[in-house]
C-alpha positions as CSV (number, residue, x, y, z in Angstrom):
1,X,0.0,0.0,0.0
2,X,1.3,3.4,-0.6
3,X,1.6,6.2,1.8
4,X,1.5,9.3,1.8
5,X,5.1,10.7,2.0
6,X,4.3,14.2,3.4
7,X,0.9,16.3,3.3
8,X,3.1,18.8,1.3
9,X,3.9,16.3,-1.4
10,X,-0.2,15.2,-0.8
11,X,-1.5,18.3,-1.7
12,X,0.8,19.4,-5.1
13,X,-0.2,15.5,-6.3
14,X,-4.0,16.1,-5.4
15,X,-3.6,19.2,-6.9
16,X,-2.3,17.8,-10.0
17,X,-4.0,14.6,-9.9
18,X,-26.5,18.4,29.8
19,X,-26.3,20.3,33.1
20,X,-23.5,19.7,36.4
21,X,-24.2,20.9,39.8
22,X,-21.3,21.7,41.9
23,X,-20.2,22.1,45.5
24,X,-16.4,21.6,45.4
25,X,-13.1,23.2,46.6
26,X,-10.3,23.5,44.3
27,X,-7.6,22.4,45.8
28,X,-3.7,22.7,44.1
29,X,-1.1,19.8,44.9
30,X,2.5,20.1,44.6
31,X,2.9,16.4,44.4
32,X,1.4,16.5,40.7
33,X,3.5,19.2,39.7
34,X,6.7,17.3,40.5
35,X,5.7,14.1,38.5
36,X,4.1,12.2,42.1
37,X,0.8,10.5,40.9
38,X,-1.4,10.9,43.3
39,X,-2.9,7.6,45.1
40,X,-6.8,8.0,44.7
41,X,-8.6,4.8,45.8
42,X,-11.4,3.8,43.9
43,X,-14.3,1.0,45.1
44,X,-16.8,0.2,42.6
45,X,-19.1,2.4,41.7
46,X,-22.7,1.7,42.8
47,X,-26.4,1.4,41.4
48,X,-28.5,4.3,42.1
49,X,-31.3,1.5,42.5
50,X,-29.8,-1.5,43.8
51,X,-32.0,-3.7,41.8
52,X,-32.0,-1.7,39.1
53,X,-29.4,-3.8,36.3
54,X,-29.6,-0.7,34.2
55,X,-28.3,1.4,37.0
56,X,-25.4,-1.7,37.8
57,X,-24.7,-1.1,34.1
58,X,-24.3,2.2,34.1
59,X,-22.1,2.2,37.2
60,X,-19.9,-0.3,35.8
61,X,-19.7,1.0,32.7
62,X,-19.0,4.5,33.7
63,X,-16.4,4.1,36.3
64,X,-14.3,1.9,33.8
65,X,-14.4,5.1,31.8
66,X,-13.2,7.5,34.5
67,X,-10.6,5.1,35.5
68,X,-9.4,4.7,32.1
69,X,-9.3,8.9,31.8
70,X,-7.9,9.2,35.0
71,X,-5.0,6.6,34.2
72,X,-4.0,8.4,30.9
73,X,-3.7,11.5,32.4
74,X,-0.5,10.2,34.5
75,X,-1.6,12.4,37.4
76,X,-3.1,9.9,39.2
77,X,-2.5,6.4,40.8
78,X,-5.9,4.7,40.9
79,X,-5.8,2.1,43.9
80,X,-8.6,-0.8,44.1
81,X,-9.5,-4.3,45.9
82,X,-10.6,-1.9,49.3
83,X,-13.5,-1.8,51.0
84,X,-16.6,-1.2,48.5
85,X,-18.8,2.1,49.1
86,X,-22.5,1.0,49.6
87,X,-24.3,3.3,51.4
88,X,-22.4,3.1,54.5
89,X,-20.5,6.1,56.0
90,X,-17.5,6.8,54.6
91,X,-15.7,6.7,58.3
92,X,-16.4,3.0,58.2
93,X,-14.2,2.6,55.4
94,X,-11.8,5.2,55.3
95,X,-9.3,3.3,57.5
96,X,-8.7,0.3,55.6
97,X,-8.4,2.5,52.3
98,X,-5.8,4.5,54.2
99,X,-3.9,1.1,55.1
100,X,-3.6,0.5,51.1
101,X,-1.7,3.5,50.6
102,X,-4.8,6.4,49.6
103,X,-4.9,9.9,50.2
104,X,-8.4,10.1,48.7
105,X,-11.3,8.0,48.0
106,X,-13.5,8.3,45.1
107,X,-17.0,7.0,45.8
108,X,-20.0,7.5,42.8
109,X,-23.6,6.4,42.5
110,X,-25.0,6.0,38.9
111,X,-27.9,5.4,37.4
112,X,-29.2,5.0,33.9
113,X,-32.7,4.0,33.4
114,X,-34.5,5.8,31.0
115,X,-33.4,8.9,28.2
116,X,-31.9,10.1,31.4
117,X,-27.9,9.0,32.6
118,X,-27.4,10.8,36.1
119,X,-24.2,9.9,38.5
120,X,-23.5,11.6,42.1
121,X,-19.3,11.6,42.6
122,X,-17.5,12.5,45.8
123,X,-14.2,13.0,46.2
124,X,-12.7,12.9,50.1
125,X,-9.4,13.6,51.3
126,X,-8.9,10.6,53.5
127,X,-6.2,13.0,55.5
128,X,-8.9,15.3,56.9
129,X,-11.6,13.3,56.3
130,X,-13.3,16.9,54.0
131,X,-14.9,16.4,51.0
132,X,-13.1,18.6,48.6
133,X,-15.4,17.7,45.2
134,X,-19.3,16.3,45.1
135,X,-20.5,16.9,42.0
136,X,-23.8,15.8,40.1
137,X,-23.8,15.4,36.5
138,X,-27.2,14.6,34.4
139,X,-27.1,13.9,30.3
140,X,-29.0,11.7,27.7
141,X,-28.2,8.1,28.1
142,X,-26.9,8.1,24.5
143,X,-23.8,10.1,25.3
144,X,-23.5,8.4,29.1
145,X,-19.6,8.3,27.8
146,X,-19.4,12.4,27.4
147,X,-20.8,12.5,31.0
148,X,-17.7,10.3,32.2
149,X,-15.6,12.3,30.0
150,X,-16.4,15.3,31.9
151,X,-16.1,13.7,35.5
152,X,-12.8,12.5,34.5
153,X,-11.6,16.1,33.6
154,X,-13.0,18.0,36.7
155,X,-11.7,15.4,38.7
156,X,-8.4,16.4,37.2
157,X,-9.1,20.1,37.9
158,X,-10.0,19.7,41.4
159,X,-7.2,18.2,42.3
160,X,-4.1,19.3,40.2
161,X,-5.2,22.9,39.0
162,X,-4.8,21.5,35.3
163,X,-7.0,21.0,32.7
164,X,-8.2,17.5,31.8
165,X,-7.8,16.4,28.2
166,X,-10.9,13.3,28.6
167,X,-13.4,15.6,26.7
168,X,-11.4,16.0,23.5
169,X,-11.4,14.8,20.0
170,X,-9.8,14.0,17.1
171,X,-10.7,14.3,13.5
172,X,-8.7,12.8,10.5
173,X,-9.2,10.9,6.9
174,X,-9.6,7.5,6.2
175,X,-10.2,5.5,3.1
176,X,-12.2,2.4,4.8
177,X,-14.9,3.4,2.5
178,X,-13.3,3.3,-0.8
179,X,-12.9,7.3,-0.4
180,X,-11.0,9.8,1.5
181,X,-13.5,11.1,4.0
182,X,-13.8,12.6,7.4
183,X,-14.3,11.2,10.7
184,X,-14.0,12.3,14.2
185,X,-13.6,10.2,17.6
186,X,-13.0,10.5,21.3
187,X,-9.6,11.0,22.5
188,X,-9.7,7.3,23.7
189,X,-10.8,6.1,19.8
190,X,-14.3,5.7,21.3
191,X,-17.4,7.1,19.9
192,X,-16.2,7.1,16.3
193,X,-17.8,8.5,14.0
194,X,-18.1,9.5,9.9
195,X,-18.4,13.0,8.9
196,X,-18.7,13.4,5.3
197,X,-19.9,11.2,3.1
198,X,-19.0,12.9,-0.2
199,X,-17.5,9.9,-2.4
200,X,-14.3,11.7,-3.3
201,X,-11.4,13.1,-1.3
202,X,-11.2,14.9,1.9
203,X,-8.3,16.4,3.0
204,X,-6.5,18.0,6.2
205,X,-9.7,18.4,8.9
206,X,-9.2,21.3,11.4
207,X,-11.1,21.7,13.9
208,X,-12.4,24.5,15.6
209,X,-11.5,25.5,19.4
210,X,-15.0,25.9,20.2
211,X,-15.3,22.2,18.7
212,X,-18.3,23.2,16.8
213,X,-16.8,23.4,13.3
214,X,-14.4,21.5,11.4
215,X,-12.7,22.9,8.0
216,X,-11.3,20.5,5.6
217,X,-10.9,20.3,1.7
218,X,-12.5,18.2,-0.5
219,X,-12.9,17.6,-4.3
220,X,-16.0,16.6,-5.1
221,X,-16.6,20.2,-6.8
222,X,-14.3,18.9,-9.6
223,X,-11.8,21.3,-7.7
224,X,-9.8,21.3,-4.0
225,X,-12.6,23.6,-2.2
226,X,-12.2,24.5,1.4
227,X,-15.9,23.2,3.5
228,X,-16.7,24.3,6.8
229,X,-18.7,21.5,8.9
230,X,-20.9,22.4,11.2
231,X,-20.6,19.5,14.3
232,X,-24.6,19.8,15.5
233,X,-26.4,19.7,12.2
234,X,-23.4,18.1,10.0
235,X,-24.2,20.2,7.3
236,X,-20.9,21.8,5.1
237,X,-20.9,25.0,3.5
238,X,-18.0,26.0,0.9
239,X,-15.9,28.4,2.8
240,X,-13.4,29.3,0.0
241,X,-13.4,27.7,-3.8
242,X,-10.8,30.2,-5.6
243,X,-9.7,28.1,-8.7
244,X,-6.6,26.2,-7.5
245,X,-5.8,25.0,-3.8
246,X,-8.0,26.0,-0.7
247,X,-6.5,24.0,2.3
248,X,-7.4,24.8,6.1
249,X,-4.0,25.4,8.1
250,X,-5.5,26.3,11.6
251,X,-7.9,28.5,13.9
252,X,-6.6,31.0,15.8
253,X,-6.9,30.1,19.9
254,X,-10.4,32.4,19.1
255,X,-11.8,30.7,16.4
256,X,-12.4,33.9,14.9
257,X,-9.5,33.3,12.4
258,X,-8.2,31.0,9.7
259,X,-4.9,29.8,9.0
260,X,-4.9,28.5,4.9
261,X,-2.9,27.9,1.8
262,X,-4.3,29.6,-1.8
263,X,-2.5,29.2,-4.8
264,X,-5.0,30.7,-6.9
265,X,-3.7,29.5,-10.0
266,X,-0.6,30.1,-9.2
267,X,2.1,29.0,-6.5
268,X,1.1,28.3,-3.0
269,X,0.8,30.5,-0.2
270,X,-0.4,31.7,2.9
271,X,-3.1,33.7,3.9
272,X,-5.8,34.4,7.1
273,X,-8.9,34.8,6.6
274,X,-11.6,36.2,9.5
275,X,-14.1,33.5,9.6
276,X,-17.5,36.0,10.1
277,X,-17.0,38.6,7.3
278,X,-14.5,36.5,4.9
279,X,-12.0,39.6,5.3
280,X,-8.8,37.7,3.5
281,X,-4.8,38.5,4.1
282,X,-1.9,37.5,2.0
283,X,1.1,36.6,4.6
284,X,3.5,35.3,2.3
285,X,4.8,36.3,-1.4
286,X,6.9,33.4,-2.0
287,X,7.7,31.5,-6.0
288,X,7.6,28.2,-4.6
289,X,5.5,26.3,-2.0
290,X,4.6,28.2,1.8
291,X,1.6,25.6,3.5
292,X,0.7,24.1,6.2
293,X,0.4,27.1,8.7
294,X,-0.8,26.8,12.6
295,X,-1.1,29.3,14.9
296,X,1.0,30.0,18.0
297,X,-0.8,30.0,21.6
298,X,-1.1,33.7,21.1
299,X,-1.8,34.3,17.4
300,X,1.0,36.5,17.3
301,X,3.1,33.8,15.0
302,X,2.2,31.3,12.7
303,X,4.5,28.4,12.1
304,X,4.9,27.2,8.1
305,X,6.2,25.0,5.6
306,X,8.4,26.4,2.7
307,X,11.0,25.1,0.1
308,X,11.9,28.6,-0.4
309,X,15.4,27.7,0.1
310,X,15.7,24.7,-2.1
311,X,14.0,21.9,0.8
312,X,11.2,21.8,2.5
313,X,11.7,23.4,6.0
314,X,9.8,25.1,8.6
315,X,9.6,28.8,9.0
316,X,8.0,31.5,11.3
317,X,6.1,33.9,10.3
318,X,5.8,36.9,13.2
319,X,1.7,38.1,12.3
320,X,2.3,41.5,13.0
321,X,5.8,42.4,10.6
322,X,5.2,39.6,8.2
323,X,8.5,38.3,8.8
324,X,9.7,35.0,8.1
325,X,12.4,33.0,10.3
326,X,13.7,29.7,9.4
327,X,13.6,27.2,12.1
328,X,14.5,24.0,10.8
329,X,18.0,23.1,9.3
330,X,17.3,19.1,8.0
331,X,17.0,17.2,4.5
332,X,13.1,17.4,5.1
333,X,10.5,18.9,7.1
334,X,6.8,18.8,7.0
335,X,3.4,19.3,9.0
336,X,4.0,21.5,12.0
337,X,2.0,21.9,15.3
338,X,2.5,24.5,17.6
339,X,2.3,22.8,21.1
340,X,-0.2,24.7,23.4
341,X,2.1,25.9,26.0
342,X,4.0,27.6,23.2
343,X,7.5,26.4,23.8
344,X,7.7,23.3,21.2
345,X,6.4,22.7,17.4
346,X,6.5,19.5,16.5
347,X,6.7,18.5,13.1
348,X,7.3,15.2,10.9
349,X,11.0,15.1,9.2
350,X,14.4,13.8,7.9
351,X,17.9,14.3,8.8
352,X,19.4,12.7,5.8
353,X,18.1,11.2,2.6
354,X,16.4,8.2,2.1
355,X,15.7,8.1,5.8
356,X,12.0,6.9,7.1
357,X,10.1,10.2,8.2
358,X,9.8,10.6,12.0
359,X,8.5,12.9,14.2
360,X,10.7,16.3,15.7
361,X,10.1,18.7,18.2
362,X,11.4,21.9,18.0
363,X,12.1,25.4,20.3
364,X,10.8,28.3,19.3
365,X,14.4,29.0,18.7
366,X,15.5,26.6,16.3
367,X,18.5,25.7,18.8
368,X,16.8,22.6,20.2
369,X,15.6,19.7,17.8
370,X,14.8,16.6,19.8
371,X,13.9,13.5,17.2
372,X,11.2,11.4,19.4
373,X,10.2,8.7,17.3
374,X,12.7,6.0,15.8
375,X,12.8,3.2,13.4
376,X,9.2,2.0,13.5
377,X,7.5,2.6,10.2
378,X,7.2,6.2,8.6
379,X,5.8,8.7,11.7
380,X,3.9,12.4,10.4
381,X,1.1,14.3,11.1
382,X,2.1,15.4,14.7
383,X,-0.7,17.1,16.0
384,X,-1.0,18.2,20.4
385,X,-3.6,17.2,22.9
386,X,-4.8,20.2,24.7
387,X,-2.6,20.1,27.8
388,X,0.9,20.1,25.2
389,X,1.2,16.6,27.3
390,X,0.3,14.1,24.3
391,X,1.0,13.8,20.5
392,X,-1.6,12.3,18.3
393,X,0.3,10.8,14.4
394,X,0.1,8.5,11.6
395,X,1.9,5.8,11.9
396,X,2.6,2.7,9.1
397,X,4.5,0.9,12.1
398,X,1.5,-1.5,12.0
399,X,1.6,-1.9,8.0
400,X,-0.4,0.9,7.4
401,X,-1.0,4.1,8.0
402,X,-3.0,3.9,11.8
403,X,-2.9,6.7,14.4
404,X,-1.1,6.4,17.5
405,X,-1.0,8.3,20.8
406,X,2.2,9.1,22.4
407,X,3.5,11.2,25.7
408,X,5.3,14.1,23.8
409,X,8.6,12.5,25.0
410,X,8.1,9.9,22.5
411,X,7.3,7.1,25.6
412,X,4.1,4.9,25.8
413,X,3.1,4.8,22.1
414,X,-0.4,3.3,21.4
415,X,-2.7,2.6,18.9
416,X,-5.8,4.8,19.2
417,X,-8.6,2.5,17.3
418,X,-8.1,-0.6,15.4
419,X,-9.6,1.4,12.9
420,X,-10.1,0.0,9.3
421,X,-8.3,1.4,5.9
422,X,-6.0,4.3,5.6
423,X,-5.6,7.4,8.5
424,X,-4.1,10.6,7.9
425,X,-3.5,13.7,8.9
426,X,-5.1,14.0,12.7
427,X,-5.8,16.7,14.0
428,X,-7.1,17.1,18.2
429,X,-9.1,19.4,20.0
430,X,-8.7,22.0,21.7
């Protein structure tokens, strides 16, 4: 099967060819900060109606969920096989989930009967004895898994000050159809989903901070037009079809602006374009190739492709001066993403010719380049969880091209779906 070599390369040969109540104290541990994961205990969670097998299904279901979240996250280290919470006072078991080495205890009652999925959660700081998060949470059964999701992340909030990443998702392209078309799935590789079901090819889905719209290219116009997707009634609408190449680069940290790459007829370049009144702005004037723009944290700098001087490398482009930088010194660069927390931008590359593509990360300086994938397949596409922590790619480590999920250190690589066909080009929430 053949892969894509780089998105650059991809696009000149398409071209060519519910409700939560709260009463909870935030509360800020050093422990996480240093890299101690903090011991939570965790009995099963119970039925809201003890008879009730919905309700047992819910809770089982439910807590796997929120353990599984709670897990990736790193923060925490979830401790079982104590007492079990059923009804009785937490006093009665406090001790013996002390003995096993918790700080806290997390204790939930779920139910799930009906178009209703409801769960109570308490979180108690075994030290004191205080209960420093007891939540309800109430949604349609259908998305019970969004409503864990959600737990998962305030959990992480209460307790470490840091948003949770449980809540996000990924869009990308697969081919398990017979055409390139969009999906989108939970950050687990639950929930999956199709998006478009246009019969041609779909390219490079963006999606917005706000997670209500996703802009991607497509062909089924005869030409590559840029679509935006609206998430809630999964309608498109053409968002720019100049003659020539309309690709989505990224939002701005907003959503008010677009990141793209034009070539009107003519060579490929960069330009923003405010997403309300279509206002448009050329950034670059280069006689080559300039694509594959994404935003800094602060919108003040964009991040590029160009083979302005002879290779593919990446560039920055200050917003403001329209200045370009060159960041990158290698045989090969492609597909940058700006991390979050503004320090890294990691992007898919080569040292040397003939070499298999891997993944880079980058300073904002150029002076650190650390390579943090190695000899398994061809790696691209890097694209950042929210929290900078994570690195979703494509991956043909498998055979073919799959995503993966990685710590941004390169450690604890994983598929994210046994997903069928072709992946490319992932790109996560915000």
């Amino acid at each position: 099967m053949k892969t894509k070599a780089s998105s650059l390369a991809f696009i000149l040969l398409a071209w060519t060819a519910a409700g939560a109540f709260a009463t909870d104290v935030h509360i800020s541990l050093a422990g996480s900060a240093a890299g101690t994961a903090l011991p939570v205990g965790m009995p099963p969670f119970i039925a809201n109606d003890p008879v009730s097998e919905r309700d047992a299904l819910m809770a089982r279901q439910m807590q796997e969920v929120v353990r599984q979240d709670l897990l990736f996250s790193r923060y925490f280290n979830i401790i079982e096989g104590g007492a079990n919470f059923d009804g009785r006072n937490l006093r009665d078991i406090a001790r013996e989930w002390k003995v096993r080495g918790a700080g806290w205890l997390l204790t939930a009652k779920a139910a799930g009967g009906g178009k209703q999925a409801s769960v109570t959660v308490t979180l108690t700081d075994l030290g004191s004895g205080e209960q420093v998060f007891d939540r309800y949470y109430r949604q349609e059964s259908a998305f019970w898994r969004s409503l864990a999701h959600r737990m998962a992340d305030d959990l992480v909030k209460a307790l470490t000050g840091k948003d949770g990443i449980a809540h996000s998702q990924i869009v990308f392209c697969n081919n398990q159809t017979g055409s390139k078309e969009v999906y989108i799935a939970d950050y687990d590789g639950a929930n999956l989903r199709r998006l478009t079901s246009h019969k041609s090819i779909s390219l490079l889905p963006r999606i917005s901070p706000s997670r209500k719209v996703v802009a991607y290219t497509n062909y089924k116009d005869g030409n590559p037009d840029l679509f935006l997707l609206d998430l809630e009634s999964g309608k498109s609408k053409p968002f720019s079809n100049e003659q020539g190449l309309n690709v989505a680069g990224g939002f701005s940290p907003d959503g008010n602006l677009l990141l793209m790459t034009l070539s009107q007829q003519k060579h490929p370049n960069i330009f923003v374009r405010n997403i309300a009144d279509g206002t448009t702005t050329r950034l670059t004037q280069h006689q080559g190739v300039d694509t594959s723009p994404t935003f800094s944290p602060d919108a003040q700098q964009a991040a590029f492709v160009s083979d302005r001087g002879g290779s593919p490398q990446i560039y920055v482009l200050d917003m403001t001066t329209q200045r370009t930088r060159k960041l990158t010194h290698m045989n090969w660069c492609d597909s940058p993403s700006w991390s979050p927390t503004g320090e890294w931008i990691a992007f898919a590359g080569r040292s040397q010719p003939k070499e298999a593509i891997n993944i880079y990360l980058a300073d904002v300086t150029g002076n650190q380049v650390r390579q943090v994938t190695r000899g398994e397949g061809s790696n691209e596409d890097p694209s950042w969880s929210p929290d900078g922590r994570f690195l979703t790619f494509v991956t043909t480590r498998g055979g073919r091209p799959e995503l993966y999920v990685m710590d941004a250190d390169g450690s604890a690589p994983h598929r994210l779906a046994d997903i069928p066909g072709a992946s490319a080009t992932p790109h996560w929430s915000r």
